[in-house]
C-alpha positions in Angstrom: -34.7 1.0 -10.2 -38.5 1.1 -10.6 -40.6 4.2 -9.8 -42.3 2.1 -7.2 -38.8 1.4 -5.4 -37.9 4.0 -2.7 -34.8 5.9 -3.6 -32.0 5.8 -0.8 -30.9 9.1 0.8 -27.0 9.8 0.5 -25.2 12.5 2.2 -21.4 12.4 1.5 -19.0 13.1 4.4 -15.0 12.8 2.4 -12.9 10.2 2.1 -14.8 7.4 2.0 -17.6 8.0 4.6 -21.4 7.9 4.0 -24.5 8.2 5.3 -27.0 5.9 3.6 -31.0 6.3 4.4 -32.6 3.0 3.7 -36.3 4.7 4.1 -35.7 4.6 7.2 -32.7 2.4 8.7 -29.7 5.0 8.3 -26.2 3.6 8.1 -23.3 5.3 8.4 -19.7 3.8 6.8 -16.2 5.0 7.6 -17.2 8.2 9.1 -14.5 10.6 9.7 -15.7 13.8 11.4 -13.1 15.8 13.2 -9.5 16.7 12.4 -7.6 13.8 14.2 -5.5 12.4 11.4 -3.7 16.1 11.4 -4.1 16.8 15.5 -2.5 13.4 16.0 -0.4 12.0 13.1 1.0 14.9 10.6 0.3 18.6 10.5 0.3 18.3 6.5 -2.8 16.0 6.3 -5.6 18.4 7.4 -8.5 18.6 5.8 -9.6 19.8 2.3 -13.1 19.7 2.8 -14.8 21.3 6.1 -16.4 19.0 8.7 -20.0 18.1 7.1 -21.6 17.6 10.7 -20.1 17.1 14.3 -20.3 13.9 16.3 -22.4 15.0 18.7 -24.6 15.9 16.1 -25.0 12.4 14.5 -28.7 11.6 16.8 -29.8 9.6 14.0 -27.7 6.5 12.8 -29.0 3.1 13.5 -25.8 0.7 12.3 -22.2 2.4 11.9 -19.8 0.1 9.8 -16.5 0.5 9.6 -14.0 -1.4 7.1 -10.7 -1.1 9.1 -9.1 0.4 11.8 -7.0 2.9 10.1 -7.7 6.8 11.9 -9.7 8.2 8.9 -12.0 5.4 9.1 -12.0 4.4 12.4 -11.7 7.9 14.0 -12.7 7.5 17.7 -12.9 11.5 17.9 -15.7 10.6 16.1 -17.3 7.1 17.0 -17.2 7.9 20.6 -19.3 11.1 20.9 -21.6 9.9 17.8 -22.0 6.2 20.2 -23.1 8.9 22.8 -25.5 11.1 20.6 -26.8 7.7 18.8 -27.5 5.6 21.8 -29.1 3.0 20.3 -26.5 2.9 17.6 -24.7 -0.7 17.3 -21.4 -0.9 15.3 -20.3 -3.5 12.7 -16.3 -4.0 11.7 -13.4 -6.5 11.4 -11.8 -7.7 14.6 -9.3 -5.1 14.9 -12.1 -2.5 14.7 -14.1 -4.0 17.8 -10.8 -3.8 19.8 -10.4 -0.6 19.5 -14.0 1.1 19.7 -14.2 -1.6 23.0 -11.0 -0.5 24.5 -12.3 3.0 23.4 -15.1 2.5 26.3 -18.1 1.6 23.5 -20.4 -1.3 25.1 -19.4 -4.6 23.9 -22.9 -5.3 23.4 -23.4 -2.5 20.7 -20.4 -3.9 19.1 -20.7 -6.5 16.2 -17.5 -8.7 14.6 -17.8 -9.3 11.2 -16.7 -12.7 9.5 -15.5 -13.2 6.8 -18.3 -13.6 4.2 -21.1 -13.8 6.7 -23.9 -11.8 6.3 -25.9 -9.6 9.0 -29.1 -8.8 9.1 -29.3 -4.8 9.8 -33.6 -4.8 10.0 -36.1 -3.4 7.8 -34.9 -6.0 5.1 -31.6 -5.0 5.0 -28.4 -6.4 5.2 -24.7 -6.4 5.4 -22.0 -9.0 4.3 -18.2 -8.4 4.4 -16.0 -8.7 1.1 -12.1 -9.1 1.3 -10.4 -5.4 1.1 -6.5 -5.8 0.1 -5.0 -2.9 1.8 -2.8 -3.6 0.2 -3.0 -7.0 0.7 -6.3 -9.4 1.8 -4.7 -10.2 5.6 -7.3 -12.5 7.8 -6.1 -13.4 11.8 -6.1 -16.8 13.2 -9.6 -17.5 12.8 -10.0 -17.0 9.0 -11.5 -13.2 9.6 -10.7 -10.5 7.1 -8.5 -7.5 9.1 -9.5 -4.8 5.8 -13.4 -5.6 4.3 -15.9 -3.6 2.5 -19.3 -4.6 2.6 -22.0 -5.7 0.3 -25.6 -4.2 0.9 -28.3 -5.6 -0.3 -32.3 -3.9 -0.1 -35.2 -3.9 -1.7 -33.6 -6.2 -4.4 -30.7 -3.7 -4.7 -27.4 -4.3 -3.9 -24.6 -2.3 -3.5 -21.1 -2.8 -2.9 -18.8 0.3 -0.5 -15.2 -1.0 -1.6 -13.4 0.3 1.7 -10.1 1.0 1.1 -8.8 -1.5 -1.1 -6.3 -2.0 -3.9 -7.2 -4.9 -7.2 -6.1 -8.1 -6.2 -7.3 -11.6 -7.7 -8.7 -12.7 -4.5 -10.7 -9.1 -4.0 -11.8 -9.5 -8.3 -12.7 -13.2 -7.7 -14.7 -12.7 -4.5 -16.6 -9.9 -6.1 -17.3 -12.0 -9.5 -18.8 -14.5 -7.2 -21.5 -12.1 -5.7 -23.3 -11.9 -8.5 -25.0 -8.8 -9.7 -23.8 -5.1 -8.0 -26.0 -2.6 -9.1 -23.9 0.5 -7.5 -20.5 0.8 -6.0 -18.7 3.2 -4.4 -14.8 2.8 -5.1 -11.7 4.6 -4.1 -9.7 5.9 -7.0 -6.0 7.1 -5.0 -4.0 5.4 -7.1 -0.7 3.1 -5.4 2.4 5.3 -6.3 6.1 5.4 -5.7 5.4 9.3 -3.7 2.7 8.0 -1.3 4.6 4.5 -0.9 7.6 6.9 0.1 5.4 8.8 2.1 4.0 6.3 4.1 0.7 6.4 2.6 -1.4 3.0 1.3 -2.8 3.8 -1.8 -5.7 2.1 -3.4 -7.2 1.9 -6.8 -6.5 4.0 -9.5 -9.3 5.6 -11.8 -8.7 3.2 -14.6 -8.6 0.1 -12.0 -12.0 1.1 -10.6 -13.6 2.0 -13.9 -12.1 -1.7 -15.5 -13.2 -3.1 -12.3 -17.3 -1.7 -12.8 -17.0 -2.7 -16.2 -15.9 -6.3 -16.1 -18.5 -6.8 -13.2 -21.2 -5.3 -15.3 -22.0 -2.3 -12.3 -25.0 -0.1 -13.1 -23.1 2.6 -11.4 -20.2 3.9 -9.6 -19.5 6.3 -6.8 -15.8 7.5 -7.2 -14.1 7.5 -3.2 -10.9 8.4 -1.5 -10.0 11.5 -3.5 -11.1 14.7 -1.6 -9.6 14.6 2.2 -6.1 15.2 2.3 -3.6 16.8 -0.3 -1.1 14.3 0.1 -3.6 11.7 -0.9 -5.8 13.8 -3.0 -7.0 13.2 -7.0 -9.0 16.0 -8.8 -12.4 15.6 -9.7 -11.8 16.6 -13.4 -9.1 13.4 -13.6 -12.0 11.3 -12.3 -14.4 13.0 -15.2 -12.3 13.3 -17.6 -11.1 9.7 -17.9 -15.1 8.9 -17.7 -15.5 11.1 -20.8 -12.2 9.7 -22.6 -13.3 6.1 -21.5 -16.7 6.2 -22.2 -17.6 3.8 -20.0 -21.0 1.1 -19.4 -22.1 2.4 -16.0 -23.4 5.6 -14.7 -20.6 7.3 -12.8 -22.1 10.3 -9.7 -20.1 11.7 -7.9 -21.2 13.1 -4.8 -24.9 12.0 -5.1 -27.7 13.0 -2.8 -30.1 9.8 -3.9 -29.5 6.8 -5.2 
């Protein structure tokens, strides 16, 4: 990045949820911002970090992407009262996500269907294409669309890639080495294992996958995700910078960030 290029504005929200200032344009991904998962599927996955904002508090976004339709990324305790604070807002995800937020009561025409590799202009120069998520495998519906994505942003001659939830497949690796140049992604690191398998829980990633994976793609810089939201599910941020230091790694790793 130049001095003469504007920085983006990050605020982190857990799991794998962001909210990204494009000087301007503000995108939210994946955000979860209640306590559903525990209210409505198991007492033992509360939270570990407190709620960053409320719904109703979310006045500003301008596009709200999500990558699937699992509850902590697709949390309508959250999309709905946020659709209501940011009326303006329109929302971008895989088919399964537009069922639900439409179903959920959300306008259809605020609601935009992603497919498969296509990409959508978000304004302001900026703009959004799907890449294949394998959670944990790629799955696509009749007509071809992925059901998991992430997405690959792209302003001001920056691009960055927000991995979703996904596990390292040779489709998801191939699809990425075709996109060319990634200059920042953000990656979830909660490792597939026998305990979470047992438990029901779709792992992702592990540390050394997503650090292999920046370095073989020859990313400037990667945002570890997926580690600090539930205990079930949870990995320490010393494993995450201790491997770094061990590793010693090309790219920049931040965790957390403020600005990119």
């Amino acid at each position: 990045m130049t001095s003469a290029t504007p920085q983006i504005g990050v605020r982190p929200l857990g799991q794998v949820g962001f909210r990204l200032d494009f000087n301007g344009t503000v995108v939210y991904i994946d955000p979860y911002l209640s306590d559903s998962v525990r209210q409505r599927e198991a007492e033992d996955l509360e939270r570990l970090m407190p709620i960053p904002l409320h719904p109703h508090e979310v006045d500003d976004a301008d596009w709200v992407l999500i990558t699937h339709a699992h509850r902590d990324h697709c949390d309508l305790d959250t999309l709905v009262p946020l659709a209501s604070a940011s009326a303006a807002c329109r929302f971008v995800g895989p088919p399964p996500v537009r069922d639900v937020l439409a179903e959920a009561g959300i306008a259809p025409a605020r609601l935009m269907c992603c497919h498969s590799a296509e990409q959508i202009a978000l304004g302001s120069g900026l703009s959004a294409s799907p890449t294949p998520a394998a959670h944990p495998q790629v799955e696509t519906d009749q007509h071809g669309d992925w059901r998991f994505v992430g997405y690959l942003l792209q302003w001001q001659e920056r691009r960055l890639y927000h991995a979703g939830d996904t596990a390292l497949t040779d489709q998801v690796l191939q699809h990425l080495s075709r996109l060319g140049r990634i200059d920042i992604a953000f990656l979830p690191v909660n490792e597939i294992n026998y305990f979470r398998n047992r438990r029901g829980i779709i792992g992702n990633m592990s540390i050394r996958e997503a650090f292999g994976l920046a370095d073989e793609l020859g990313i400037s810089c990667v945002i570890p995700t997926h580690w600090d939201m539930f205990a079930a599910n949870q990995v320490y941020r010393e494993e995450i910078e201790l491997l770094y230091e061990k590793l010693a790694p090309s790219f920049a790793l931040k965790i957390n960030p403020t600005a990119l």
